[in-house]
C-alpha positions as CSV (number, residue, x, y, z in Angstrom):
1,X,24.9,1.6,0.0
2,X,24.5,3.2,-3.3
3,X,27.2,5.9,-3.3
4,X,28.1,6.8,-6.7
5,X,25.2,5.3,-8.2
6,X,22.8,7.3,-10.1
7,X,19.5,7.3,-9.0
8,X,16.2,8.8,-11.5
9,X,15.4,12.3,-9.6
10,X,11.4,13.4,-10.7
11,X,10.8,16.0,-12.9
12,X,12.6,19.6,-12.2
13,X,10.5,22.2,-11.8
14,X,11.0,23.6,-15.2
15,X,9.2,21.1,-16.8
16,X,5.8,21.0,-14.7
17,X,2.9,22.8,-15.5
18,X,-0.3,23.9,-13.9
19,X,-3.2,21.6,-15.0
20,X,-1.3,18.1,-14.8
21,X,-2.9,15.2,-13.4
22,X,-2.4,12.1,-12.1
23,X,-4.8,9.5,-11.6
24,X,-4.2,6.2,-8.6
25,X,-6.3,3.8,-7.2
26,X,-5.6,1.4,-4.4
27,X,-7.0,-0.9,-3.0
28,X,-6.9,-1.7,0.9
29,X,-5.5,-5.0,1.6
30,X,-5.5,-6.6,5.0
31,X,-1.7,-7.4,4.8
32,X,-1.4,-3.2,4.4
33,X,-3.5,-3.1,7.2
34,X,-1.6,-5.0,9.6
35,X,1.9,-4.1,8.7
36,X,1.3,-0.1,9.0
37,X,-0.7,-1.1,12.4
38,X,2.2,-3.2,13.2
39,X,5.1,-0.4,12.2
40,X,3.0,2.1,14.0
41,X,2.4,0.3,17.4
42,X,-1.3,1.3,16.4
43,X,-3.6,-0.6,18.7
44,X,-6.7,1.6,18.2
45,X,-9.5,-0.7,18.2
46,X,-11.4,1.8,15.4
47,X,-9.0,0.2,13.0
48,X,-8.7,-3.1,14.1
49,X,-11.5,-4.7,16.1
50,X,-14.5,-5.7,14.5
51,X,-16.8,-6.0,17.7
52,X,-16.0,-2.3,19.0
53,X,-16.0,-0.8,15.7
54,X,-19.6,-2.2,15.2
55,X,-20.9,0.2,18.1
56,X,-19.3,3.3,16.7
57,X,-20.5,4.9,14.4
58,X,-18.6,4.0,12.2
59,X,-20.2,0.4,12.1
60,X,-17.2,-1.6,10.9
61,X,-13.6,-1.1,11.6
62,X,-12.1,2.1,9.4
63,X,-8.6,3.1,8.3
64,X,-6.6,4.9,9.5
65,X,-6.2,8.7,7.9
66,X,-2.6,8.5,8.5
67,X,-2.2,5.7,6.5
68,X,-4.1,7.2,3.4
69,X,-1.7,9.8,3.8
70,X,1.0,8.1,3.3
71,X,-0.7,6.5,-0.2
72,X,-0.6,10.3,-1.1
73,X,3.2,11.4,0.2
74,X,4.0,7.9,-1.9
75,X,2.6,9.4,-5.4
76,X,3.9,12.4,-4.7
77,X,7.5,10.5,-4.3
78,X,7.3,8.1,-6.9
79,X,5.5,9.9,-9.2
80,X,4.4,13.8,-9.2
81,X,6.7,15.4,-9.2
82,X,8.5,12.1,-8.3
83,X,12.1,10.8,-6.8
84,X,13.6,13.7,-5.0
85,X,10.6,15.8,-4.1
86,X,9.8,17.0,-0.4
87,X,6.8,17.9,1.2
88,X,6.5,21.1,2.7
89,X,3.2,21.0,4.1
90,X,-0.3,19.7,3.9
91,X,-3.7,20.7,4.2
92,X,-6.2,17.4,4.1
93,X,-9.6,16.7,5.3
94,X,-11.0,13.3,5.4
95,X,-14.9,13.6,5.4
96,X,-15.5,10.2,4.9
97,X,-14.0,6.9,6.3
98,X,-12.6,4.4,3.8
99,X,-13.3,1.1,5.2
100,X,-10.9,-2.6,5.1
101,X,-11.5,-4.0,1.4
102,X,-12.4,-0.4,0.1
103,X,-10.6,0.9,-3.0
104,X,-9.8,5.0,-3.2
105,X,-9.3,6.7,-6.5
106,X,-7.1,9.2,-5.9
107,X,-6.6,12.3,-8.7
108,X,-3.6,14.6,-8.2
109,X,-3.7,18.2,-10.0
110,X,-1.1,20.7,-10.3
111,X,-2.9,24.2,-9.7
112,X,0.5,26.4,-8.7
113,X,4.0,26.5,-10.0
114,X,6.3,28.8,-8.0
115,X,9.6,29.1,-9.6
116,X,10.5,32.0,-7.3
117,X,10.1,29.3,-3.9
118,X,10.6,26.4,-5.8
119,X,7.4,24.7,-4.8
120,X,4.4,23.6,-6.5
121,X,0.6,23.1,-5.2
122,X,-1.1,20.3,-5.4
123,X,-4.8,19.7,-5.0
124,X,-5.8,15.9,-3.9
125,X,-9.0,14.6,-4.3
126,X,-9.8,10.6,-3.1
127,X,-13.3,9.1,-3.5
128,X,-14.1,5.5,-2.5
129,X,-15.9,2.6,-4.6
130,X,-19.4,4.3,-4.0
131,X,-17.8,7.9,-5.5
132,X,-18.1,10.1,-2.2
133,X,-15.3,12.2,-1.5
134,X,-13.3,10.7,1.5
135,X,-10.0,12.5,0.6
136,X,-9.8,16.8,-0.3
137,X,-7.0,19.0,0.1
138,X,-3.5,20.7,-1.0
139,X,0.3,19.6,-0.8
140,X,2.9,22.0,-0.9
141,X,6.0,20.3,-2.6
142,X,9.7,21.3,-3.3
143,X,10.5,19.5,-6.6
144,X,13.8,17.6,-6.6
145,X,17.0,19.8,-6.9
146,X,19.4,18.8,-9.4
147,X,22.8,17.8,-7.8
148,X,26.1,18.6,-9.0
149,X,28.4,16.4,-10.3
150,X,30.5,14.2,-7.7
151,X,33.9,15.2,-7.7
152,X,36.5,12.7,-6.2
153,X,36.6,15.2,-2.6
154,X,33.0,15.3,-3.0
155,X,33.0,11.7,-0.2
156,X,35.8,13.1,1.7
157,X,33.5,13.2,5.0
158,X,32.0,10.0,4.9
């Protein structure tokens, strides 16, 4: 447990401004695959099984959209605004598939700062290895608060 111990928090909201970016790219891995299929209980064969996939549309077995969603709620955490931040809500569309082996470039953008709520918006745009958009949308996120000191009654309750 790390009571007591003091942890980085992401930036406050004081110090973010409208126009920041951040730029990631992953790469999908099988090992990824399988252990978020595996943590999930996901059993869809879209994402998993090469011989129904190949009669879909799709042609080949996909990711899941979940799954790239938790690449962006994982930025968002580590980095932008980082440690401490919570998202409030999301607004994503996925008008592409991103298929095993693929790598996504996602960029990250700051276009709102609300002081007032204590939220800032930010726009997320993904594109895959051939540059088409597979990723496009908004997250609304509550910067981390800063704490106040611990006091030595602070634990009483634990």
């Amino acid at each position: 447990m790390l009571l007591g111990k003091k942890r980085k928090l992401g930036r406050r909201i004081e110090e973010i401004t409208v126009g920041e970016k951040l730029t990631l790219t992953e790469k999908i891995e099988d090992k990824d695959l399988l252990l978020y299929l595996g943590l999930t209980d996901d059993a869809n064969p879209l994402y998993i099984q090469h011989d129904y996939a190949s009669q879909t549309p799709f042609e080949k077995p996909i990711v899941p959209s979940i799954m790239l969603t938790g690449m962006i709620t994982s930025a968002i955490s580590k980095y932008l605004p980082g440690p401490g931040s919570h998202i409030l809500s999301q607004n994503l569309d996925f008008p592409k598939p991103v298929y095993h082996y693929g790598t996504v470039e996602f960029l990250f953008e700051i276009i709102n700062v609300d002081s007032d709520d204590h939220t800032v918006l930010i726009q997320v745009a993904a594109v895959n290895e051939k540059n088409e958009t597979v990723i496009n949308g908004t997250v609304k996120v509550c910067p981390p608060h800063r704490l106040q000191e611990i006091h030595g009654t602070a634990l009483d309750n634990f």
